[in-house]
N, C-alpha and C positions, 0 to 999 in steps of 0.2 A: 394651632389657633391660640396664639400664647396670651395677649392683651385683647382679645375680644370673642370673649367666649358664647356661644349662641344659645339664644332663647328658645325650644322650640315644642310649641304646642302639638296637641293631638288631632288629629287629622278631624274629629268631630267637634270642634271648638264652635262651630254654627252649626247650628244644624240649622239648613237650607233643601227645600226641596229639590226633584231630580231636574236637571235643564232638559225640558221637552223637544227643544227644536234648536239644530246649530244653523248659523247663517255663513255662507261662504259662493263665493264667485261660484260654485261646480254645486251649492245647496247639496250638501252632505249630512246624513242622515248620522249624527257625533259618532265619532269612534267608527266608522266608518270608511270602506274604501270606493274611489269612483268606477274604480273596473272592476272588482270581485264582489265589493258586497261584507268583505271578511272583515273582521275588528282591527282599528289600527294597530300598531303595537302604542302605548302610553307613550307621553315624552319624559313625563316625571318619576325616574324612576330611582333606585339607591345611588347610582352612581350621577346621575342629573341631582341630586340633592347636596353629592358630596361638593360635586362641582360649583353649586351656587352659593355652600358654606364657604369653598377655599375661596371663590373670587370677592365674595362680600368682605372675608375677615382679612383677604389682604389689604383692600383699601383702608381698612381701617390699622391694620399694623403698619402698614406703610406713611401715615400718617395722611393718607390723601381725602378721609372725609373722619368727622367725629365720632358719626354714627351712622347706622343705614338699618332700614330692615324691608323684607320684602316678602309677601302670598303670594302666593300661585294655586289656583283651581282648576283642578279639569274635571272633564264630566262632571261637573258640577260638586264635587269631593276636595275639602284642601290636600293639598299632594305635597307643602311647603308652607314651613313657616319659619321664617329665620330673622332673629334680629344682637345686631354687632356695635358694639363700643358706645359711646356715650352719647345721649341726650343734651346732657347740661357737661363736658366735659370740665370745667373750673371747678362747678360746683358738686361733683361727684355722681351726678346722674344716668344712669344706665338707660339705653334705650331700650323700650318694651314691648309690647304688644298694645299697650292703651295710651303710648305717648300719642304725645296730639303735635300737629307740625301745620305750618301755613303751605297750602296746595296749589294759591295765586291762583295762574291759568286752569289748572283742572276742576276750578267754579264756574270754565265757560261751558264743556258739557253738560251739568247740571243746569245751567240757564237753559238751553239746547232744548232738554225735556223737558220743561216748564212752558216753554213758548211753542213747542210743537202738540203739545196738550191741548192749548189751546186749537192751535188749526183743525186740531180735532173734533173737539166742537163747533165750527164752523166761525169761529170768528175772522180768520183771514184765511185768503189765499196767500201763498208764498210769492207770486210774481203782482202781488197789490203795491201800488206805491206805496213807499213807508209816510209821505203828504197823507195822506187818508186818515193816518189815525195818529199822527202826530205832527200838525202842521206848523211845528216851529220849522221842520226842515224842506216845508214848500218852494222856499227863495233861497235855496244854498247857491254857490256861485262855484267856480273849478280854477283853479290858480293855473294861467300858463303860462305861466313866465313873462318878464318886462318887456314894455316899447322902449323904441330909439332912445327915449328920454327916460329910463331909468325907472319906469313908473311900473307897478304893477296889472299884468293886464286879466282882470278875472270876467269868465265869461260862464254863460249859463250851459249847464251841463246838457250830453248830447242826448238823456231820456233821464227818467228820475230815478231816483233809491230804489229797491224795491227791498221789501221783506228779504227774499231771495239772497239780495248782496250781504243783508247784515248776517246772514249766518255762514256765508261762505269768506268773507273778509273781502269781499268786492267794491264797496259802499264809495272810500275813495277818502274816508277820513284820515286825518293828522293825528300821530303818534307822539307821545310825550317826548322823544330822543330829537327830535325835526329842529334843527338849527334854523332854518332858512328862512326866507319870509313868511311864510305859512306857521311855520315852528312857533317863530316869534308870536305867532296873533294868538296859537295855544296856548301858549305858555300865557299869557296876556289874559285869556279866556277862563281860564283853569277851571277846566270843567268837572275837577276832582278833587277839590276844594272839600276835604270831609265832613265840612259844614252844608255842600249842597244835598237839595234832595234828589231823587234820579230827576225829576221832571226841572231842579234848578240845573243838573249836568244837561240836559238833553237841550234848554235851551243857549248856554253855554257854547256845546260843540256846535250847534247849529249856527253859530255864531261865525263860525271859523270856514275860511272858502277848503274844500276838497284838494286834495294833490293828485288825483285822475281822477277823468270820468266813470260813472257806474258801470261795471260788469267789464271792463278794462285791464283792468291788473287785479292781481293778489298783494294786497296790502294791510300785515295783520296790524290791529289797533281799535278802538273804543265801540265795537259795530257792538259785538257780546253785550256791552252796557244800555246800548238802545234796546236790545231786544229784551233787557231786565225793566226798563224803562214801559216798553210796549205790555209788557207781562202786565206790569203794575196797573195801567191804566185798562187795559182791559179786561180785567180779573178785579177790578174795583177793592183792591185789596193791596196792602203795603207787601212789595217784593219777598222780604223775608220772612212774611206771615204763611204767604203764600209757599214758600218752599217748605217751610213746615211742615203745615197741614197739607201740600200735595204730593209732597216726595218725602221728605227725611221721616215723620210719622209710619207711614204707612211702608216704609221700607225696614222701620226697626233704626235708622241712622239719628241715634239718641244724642249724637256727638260732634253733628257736623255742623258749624255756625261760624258765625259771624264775629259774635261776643264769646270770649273764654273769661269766665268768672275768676274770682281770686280764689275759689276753691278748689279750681284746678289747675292753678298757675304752677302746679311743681311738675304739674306730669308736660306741660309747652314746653317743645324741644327751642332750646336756644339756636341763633342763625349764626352760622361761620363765613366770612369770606375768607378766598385762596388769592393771596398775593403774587406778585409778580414772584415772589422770591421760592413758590410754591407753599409759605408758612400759612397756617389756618390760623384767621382770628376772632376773635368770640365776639360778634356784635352788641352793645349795649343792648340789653332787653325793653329800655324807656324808651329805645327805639323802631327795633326791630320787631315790638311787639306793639306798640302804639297805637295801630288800629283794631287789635283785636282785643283788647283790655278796656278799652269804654264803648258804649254805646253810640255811633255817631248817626247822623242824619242819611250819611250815603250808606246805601249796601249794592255795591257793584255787582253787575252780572259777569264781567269778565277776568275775576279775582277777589279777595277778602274772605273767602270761606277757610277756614280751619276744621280739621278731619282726623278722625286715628284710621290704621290700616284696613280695621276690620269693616267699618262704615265704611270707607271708600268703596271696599270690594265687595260690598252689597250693591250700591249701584253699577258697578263693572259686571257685573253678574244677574241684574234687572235686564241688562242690555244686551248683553249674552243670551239670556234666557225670551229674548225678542218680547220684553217689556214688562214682565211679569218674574214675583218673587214670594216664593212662599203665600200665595194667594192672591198679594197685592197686584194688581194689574195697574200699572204707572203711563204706558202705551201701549196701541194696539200694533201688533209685528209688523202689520206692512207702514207702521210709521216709522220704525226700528231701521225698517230695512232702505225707506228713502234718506235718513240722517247718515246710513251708512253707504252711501249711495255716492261716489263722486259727483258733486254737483261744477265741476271747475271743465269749461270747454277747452279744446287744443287752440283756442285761440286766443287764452288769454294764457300770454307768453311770462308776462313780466309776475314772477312769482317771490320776490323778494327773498327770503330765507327758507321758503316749503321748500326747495329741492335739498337743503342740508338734511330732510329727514329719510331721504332717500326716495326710492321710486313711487310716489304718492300723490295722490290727487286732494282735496277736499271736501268734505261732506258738508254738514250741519253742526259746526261746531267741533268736530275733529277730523284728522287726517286719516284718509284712507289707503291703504295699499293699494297698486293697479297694476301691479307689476314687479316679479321675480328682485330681489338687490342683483343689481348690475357689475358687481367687483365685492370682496372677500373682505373692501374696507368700509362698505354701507351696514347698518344695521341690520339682523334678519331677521327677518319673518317671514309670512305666509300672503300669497293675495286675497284679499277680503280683508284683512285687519284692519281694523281703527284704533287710533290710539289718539294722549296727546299726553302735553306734559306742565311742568310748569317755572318759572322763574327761577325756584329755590333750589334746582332738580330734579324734582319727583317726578314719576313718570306712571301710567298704564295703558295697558293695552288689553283688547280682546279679539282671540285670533278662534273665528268659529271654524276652520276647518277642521283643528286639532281639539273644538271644543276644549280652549285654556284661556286662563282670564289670569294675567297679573297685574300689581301694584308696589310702585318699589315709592319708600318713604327715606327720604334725605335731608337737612337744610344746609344746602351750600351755595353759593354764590362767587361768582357770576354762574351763567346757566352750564354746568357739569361740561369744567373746563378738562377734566381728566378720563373723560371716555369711559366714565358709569354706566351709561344707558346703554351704549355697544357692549360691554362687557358681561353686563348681566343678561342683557338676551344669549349673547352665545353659551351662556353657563344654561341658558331654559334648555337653547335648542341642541346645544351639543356640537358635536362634529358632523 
């Protein structure tokens, strides 16, 4: 381990209560076997540690990321703590335990809990039109493609939005990458304008005709932010106030926002992209930090959060622990257990890039296991797992069979061109 020597804390760095109850396809009572009864054997053990130093600290001698660090808990115990090479590589910064990194997509399961909070209260049902309580999207229209003459032909969708689609990615909305005509009227729209508010974004997208009709395809893209959007308005309360005082408070997650102050601008891991050429290059910070250095009007439900490892893996472990953490009760377990519940039918074929995460369906806002990896070159895990990830690379999961909850922190770019996320699962699971 020559240029990246590891960080590594004591296994009681939180102390967090025992996880009461693990969740998994065969409902396994942690540590647990389904035929005997007897205690699993652990997955994390001296030689599972040595394994996740060697494969982290070669990425980083290899020159393939700047920095990485990653926790792993089981039975509710950290079992790992590792963290490798630099933060701020130009500027001589080591990556730590309290660096803070942009987590992008991994602010959609935290939306996820926010908005499922609510249903618990009885504010919605999940198959309610999303028209109901947000009716800029009453008269959306479906893009199918041009007549004889070139023109575009938009027609009314074959049933409405529902709650439902926007957590599963059903919805049928346009993606910021969309070249095509539809593309065009986004782009046109810019409903992420970081001068808008959610309810200027909401009226924005709504603007824009669909590219399938609802509950049709998997199509990931802006649904997270409606449902930050939905949050807002029916919690009478500004989106980020609300994850405040209902989740980040009351979890202890003292670090996880929107806004990074100039007080802790030394500990914001800088963003690398990997070049064609494989060379790693250090993103301007005016840039790659831009939105989370002022205060702006948007705070998206489906990205914009910044997080250190330790906060993450409170919430990774609220949801492990089927909702509850150190007291706090966040949700109630069988709300837990429908988010991790594939919500995606065998009929809806057209799944865009979910099949790159291997054998998985979709929940509420993360993906689900549903099935064994099919070949030795898919990622492993366990069925029941959920996990998701995000833009910059960063990834977790919570696998309740084994009762183990990780979080691996990286910023690189494009999305973990170099088989980071396969690689550090096989260093959890082993051979």
């Amino acid at each position: 381990m020559s240029t990246s020597t590891a960080r590594r804390s004591s296994a009681n760095h939180l102390r967090l209560a025992p996880l009461v109850v693990s969740l998994s396809a065969v409902m396994l009572v942690p540590g647990a076997s389904a035929q005997t009864g007897v205690e699993r054997q652990r997955l994390i053990d001296d030689a599972a540690r040595a394994r996740i130093d060697s494969t982290l600290s070669r990425f980083v001698d290899e020159g393939l990321v700047a920095g990485v660090s990653a926790l792993v808990y089981e039975r509710g115990e950290e079992v790992y703590f590792g963290a490798f090479g630099m933060a701020d590589r130009e500027a001589g910064v080591p990556m730590e335990r309290n660096t803070i990194v942009q987590i992008f997509s991994m602010t959609k399961p935290v939306t996820g809990v926010a908005l499922m909070q609510l249903h618990e209260g009885g504010l919605f049902d999940l198959d309610d039109p999303l028209s109901r309580y947000a009716p800029e999207f009453a008269n959306v229209r479906v893009y199918a493609g041009r007549d004889s003459a070139g023109q575009p032909v938009l027609e009314p969708p074959r049933r409405e939005i529902t709650i439902r689609d926007l957590t599963r990615h059903t919805a049928g909305f346009a993606g910021g990458a969309d070249t095509s005509y539809v593309g065009r009227l986004y782009a046109q729209a810019d409903p992420f304008d970081r001068e808008n508010t959610l309810a200027d974004m909401a009226r924005a997208l709504a603007s824009v005709p669909l590219v399938f009709h609802p509950g049709e395809q998997w199509g990931y893209g802006p649904s997270v932010d409606v449902q930050a959007y939905l949050v807002e308005k029916m919690a009478g309360i500004p989106f980020a106030e609300y994850l405040r005082e209902r989740i980040f408070q009351p979890l202890g997650m003292n670090e996880t926002r929107y806004f990074v102050p100039a007080t802790d601008s030394a500990r914001f891991a800088a963003m690398y992209r990997r070049g064609p050429d494989g060379e790693l290059t250090k993103a301007p910070r005016e840039e790659s930090h831009a939105f989370n250095t002022r205060e702006w009007p948007l705070t998206p439900g489906g990205w914009g959060l910044t997080s250190t490892i330790d906060d993450y893996m409170r919430f990774a472990l609220m949801l492990q622990n089927e909702g509850e953490l150190d007291g706090a009760r966040i949700l109630q377990p069988e709300t837990v257990r429908l988010m991790t519940t594939n919500q995606l039918s065998d009929s809806v074929t057209e799944r865009s890039f979910l099949p790159s995460k291997g054998q998985v369906g979709f929940g509420i806002d993360f993906a689900v296991r549903t099935r064994p990896p099919a070949s030795p070159d898919e990622n492993p895990g366990e069925v029941g797992e959920f996990f998701w990830d995000g833009l910059a690379s960063t990834l977790f999961w919570v696998d309740p069979r084994n009762d183990l909850t990780a979080v691996l922190f990286v910023q690189l770019v494009p999305f973990d061109p170099i088989g980071l996320h396969r690689s550090f699962r096989r260093a959890v699971y082993g051979p």
